[in-house]
C-alpha distance (Angstrom), angle and dihedral (degrees) to the residues before:
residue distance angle dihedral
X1 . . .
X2 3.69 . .
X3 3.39 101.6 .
X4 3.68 92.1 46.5
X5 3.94 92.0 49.2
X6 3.87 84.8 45.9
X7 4.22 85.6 52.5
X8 3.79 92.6 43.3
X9 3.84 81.4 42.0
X10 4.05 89.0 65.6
X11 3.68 101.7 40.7
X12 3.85 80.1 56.9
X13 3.89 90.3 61.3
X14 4.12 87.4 44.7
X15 3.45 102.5 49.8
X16 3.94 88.4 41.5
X17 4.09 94.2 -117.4
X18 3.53 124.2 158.8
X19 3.33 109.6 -176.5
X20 4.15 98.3 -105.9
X21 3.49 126.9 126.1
X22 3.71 92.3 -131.9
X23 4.06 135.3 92.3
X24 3.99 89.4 -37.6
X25 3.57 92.5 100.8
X26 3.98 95.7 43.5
X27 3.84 85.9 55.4
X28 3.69 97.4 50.0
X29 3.55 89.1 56.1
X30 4.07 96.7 44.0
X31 3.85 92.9 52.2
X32 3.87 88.8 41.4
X33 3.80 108.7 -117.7
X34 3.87 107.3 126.6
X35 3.74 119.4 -133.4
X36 4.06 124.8 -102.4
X37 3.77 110.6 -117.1
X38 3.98 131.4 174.9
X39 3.87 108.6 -107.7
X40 3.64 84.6 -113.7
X41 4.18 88.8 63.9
X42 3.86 91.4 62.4
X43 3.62 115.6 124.5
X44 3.82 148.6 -136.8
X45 3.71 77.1 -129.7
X46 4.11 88.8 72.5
X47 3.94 97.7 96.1
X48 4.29 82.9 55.4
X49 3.48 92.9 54.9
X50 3.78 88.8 42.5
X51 3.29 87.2 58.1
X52 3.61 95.9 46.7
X53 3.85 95.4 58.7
X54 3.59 96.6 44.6
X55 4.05 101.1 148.7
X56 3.38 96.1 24.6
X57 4.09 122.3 115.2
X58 3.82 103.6 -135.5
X59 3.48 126.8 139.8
X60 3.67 122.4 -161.7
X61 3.63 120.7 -125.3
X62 3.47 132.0 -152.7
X63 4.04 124.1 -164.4
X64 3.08 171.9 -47.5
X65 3.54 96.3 -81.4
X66 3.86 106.1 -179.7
X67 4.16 100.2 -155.0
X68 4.22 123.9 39.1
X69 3.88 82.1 -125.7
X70 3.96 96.4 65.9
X71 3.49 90.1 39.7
X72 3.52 94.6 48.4
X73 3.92 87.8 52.0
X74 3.09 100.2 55.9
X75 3.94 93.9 53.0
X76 3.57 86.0 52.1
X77 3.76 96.2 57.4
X78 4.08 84.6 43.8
X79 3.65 94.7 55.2
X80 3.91 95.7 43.3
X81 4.31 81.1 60.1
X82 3.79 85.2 55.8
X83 3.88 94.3 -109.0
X84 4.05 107.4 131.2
X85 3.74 118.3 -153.4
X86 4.09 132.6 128.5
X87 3.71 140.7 -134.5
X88 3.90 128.6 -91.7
X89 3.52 123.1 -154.9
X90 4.16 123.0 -156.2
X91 3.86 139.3 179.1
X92 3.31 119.6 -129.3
X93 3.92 103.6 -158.8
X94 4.11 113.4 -167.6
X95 3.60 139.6 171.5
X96 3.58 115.1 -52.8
X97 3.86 127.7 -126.2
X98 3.80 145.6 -141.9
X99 3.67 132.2 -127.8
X100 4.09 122.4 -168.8
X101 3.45 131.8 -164.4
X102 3.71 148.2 154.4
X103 3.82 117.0 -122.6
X104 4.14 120.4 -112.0
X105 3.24 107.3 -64.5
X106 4.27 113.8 -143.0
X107 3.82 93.2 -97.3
X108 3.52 137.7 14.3
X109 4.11 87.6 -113.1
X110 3.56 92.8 64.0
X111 3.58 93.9 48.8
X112 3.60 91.5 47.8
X113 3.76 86.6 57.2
X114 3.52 97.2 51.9
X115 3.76 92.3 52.8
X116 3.79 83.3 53.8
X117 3.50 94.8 49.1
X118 3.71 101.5 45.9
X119 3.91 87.7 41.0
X120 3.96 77.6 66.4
X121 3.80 91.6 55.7
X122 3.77 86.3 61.1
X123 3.85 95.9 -105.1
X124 3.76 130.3 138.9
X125 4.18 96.7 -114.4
X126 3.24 124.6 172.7
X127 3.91 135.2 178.4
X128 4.11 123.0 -121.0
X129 3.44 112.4 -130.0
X130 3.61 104.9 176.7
X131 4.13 135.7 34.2
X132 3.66 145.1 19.1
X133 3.91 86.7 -32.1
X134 4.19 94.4 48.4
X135 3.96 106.9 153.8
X136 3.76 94.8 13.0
X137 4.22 114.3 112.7
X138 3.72 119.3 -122.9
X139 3.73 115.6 -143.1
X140 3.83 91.2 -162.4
X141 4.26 130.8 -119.1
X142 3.31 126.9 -43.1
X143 3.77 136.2 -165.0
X144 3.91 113.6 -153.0
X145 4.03 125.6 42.1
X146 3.63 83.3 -136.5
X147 4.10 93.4 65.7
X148 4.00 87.4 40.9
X149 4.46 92.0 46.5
X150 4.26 81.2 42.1
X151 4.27 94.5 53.6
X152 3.84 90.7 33.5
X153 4.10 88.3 61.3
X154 3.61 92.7 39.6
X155 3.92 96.6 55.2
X156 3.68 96.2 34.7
X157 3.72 83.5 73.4
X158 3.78 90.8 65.1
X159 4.27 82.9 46.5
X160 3.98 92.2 -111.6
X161 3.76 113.8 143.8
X162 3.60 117.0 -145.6
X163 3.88 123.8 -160.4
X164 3.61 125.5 -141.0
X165 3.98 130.7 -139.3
X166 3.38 121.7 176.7
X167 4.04 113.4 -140.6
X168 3.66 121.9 -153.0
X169 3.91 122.1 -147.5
X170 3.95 94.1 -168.1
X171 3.52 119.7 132.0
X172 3.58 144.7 159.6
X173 3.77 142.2 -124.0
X174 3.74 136.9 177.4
X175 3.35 134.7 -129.4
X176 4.73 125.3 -156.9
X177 3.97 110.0 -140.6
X178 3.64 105.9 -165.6
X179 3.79 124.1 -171.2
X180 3.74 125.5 -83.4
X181 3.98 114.8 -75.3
X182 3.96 90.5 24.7
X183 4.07 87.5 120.6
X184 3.76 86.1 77.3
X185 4.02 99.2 47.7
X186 3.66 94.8 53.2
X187 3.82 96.4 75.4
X188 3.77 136.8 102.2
X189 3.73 119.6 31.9
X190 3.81 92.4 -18.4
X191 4.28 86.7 56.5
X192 4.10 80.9 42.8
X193 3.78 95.5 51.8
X194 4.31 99.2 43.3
X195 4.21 86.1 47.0
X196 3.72 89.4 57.0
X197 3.88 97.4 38.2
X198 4.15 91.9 44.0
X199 4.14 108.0 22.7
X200 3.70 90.2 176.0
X201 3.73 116.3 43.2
X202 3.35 121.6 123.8
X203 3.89 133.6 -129.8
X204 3.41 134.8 -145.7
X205 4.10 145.8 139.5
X206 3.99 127.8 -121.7
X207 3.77 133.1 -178.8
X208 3.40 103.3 -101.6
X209 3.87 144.7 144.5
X210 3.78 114.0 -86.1
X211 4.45 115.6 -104.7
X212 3.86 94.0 -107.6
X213 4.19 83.0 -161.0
X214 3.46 149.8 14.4
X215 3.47 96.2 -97.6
């Protein structure tokens, strides 16, 4: 939920939403960039709008779907209502972090007595019980080489060799175009069915080229 509040967060900031319950929306519409609803906030209204952009090349979007397999899902239950459209896949690349940790240690005893020890240098230590790394002493994550170059100069004072691994917070997420008009097929008990099977997916419409097939 974070990360899709964080997402929903951002098309906020491009759309130029705040939130209120004031002239936002009648400015959205006036400089042309539709609004971001839930697929629960979809309307009897649809076929109006429909209507209304008659002519125009906008797909609607629905997302972020976190795995290929929900998205993938919910294309299926699209194209079974007739509606064609395909899946989009994107990389969301973030700020990296750092693990630390002392390597195993020749018996759980000495590791326990380093975790003591560094626990007296005011660090977060904590033994590994379990692994590749079992009796080695994790120092926890860190988020800026600087922090991890500032601890590694401090301990290697007291001759303790910390190890390094960079952790990666990238991840992906996928996103269904369907064709223009689609906004007014997904209604009823097939609207009913993809509210209950994905609560918090987002919809939206983009300029974009029509799906010549289902494929």
């Amino acid at each position: 939920m974070l990360v899709i509040n964080a997402v929903f967060f951002g098309w906020q900031q491009f759309t130029g939403r705040d939130g209120r319950v004031d002239g936002a929306e009648m400015a959205a519409r006036s400089s042309g960039v539709e609004p971001i609803r839930l697929l629960s906030e979809l309307g009897e209204d649809a076929e109006i709008e429909l209507a209304q952009r008659t002519g125009t090349d906008k797909c609607d979007v629905y997302g972020p779907f976190f795995s290929s397999v929900e998205s993938k899902s919910f294309l299926r239950s699209a194209k079974r209502a007739g509606i064609k459209g395909l899946q989009k896949g994107e990389l969301i690349q973030l700020k990296p972090y750092y693990s630390l940790y002392v390597e195993p240690l020749a018996s759980v005893k000495m590791a326990q007595s380093l975790v003591n020890r560094l626990r007296g240098y005011q660090l977060n230590a904590e033994l590994i019980t379990e692994g590749r790394l079992r009796n080695g002493v994790s120092l926890g994550n860190f988020e800026s080489k600087g922090e991890v170059s500032q601890l590694q100069r401090k301990l290697s004072v007291h001759e303790i060799n910390v190890k390094i691994v960079g952790k990666s917070r990238d991840y992906r997420q996928f996103w269904v175009y369907l064709n223009p008009g689609s906004e007014a097929l997904l209604a009823g008990k097939l609207q009913d069915d993809l509210i209950v099977r994905f609560p918090d997916i987002f919809h939206q419409q983009k300029n974009c080229k029509p799906v010549a097939s289902g494929e």
